[in-house]
TILUMTI-981225 format. One record per residue: residue number from 1; x, y, z of N, C-alpha, C in turn. Coordinates in pm, whole numbers. Example, Ala and Ser with C-alpha at 12.3 -4.5 7.8 and 13.67 -1.06 7.14 Angstrom:
   i  neast nnorth    nup caeast canorth   caup  ceast cnorth    cup
   1   1319   -569    780   1230    -450    780   1320   -330    780
   2   1285   -225    708   1367    -106    714   1290      3    787
//
This chain:
   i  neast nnorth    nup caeast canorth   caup  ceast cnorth    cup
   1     49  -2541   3249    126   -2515   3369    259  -2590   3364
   2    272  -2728   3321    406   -2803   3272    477  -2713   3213
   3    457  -2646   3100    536   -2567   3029    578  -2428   3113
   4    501  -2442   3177    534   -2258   3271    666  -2336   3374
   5    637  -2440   3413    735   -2526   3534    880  -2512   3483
   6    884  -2607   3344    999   -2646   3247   1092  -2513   3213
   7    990  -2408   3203   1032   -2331   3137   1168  -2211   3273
   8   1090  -2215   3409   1119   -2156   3498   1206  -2283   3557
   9   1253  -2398   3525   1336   -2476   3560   1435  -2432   3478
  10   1432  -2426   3377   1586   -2404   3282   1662  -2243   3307
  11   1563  -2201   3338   1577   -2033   3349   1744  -2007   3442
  12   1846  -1944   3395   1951   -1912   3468   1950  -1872   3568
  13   1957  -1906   3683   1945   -1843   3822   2040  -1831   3908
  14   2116  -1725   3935   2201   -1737   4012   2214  -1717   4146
  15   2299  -1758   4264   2253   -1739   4389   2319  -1631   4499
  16   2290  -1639   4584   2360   -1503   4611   2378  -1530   4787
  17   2507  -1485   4807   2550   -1518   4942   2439  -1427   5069
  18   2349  -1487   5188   2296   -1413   5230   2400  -1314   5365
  19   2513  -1329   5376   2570   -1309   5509   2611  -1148   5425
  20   2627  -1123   5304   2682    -963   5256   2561   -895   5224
  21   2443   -958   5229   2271    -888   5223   2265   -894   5364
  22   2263   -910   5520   2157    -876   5618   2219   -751   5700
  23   2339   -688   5687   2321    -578   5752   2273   -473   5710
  24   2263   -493   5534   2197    -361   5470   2032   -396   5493
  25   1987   -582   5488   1854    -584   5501   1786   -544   5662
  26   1895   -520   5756   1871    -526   5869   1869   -355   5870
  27   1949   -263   5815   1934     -80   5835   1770   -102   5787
  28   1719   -172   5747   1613    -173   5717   1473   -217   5762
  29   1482   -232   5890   1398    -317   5948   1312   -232   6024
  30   1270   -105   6016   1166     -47   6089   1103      1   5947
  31   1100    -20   5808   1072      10   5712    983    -92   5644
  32   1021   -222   5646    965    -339   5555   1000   -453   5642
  33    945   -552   5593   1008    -696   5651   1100   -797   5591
  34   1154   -876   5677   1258    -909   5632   1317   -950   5510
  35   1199  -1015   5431   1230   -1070   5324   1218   -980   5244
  36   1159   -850   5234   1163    -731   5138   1277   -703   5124
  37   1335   -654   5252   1469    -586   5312   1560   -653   5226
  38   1547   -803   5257   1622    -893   5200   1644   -852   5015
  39   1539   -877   4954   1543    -868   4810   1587   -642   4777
  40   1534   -599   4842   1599    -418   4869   1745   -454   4856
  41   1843   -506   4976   1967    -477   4965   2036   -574   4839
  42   1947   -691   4827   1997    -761   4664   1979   -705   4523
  43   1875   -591   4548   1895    -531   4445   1980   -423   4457
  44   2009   -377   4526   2122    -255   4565   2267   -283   4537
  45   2265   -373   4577   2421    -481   4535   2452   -522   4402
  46   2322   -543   4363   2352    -561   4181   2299   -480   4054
  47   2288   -336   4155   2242    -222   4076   2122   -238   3996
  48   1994   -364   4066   1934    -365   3966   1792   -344   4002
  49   1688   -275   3958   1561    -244   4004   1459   -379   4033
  50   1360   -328   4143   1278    -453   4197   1166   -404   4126
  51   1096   -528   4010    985    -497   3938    899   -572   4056
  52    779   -489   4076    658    -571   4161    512   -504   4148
  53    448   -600   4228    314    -537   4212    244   -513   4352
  54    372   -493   4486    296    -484   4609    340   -334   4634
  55    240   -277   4599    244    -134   4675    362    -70   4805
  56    334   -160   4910    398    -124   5002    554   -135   5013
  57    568   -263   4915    726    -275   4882    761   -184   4803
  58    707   -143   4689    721     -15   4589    758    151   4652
  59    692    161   4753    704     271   4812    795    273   4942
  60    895    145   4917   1005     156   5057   1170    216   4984
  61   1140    171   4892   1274     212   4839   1284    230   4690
  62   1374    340   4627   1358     432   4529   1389    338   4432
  63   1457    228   4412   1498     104   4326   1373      3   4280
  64   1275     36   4352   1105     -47   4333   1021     -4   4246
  65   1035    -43   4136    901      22   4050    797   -100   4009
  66    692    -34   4074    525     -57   4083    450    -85   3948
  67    421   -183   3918    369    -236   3803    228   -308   3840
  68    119   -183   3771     15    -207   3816   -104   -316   3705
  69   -132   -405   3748   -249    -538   3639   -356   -489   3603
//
């Protein structure tokens, strides 16, 4: 688990202003909750698909692909 820590510590992460994500996460709010909404309009903004494994987030928006264990 140290090595999983270290490894996700060095990892490049960049951050992202939340005030240009909540009106697109907010058109969104009879759909998902906030923090979905939230990561939906961050991927929309950086053209980039949401890999996951929660069903319900997968099926809110066309950018979500469902990766089943």
């Amino acid at each position: 688990m140290a090595d999983a820590l270290d490894t996700v510590a060095r990892a490049p992460f960049e951050r992202h202003q939340l005030a240009a994500l909540l009106r697109p996460a907010w058109d969104l709010r009879g759909n998902v909750c906030l923090v979905d909404a939230l990561y939906i309009a961050l991927s929309d903004a950086l053209s980039a698909p949401i890999v996951t494994i929660d069903r319900g987030l997968a099926g809110s928006a066309s950018a979500v692909e469902l990766v089943e264990l």
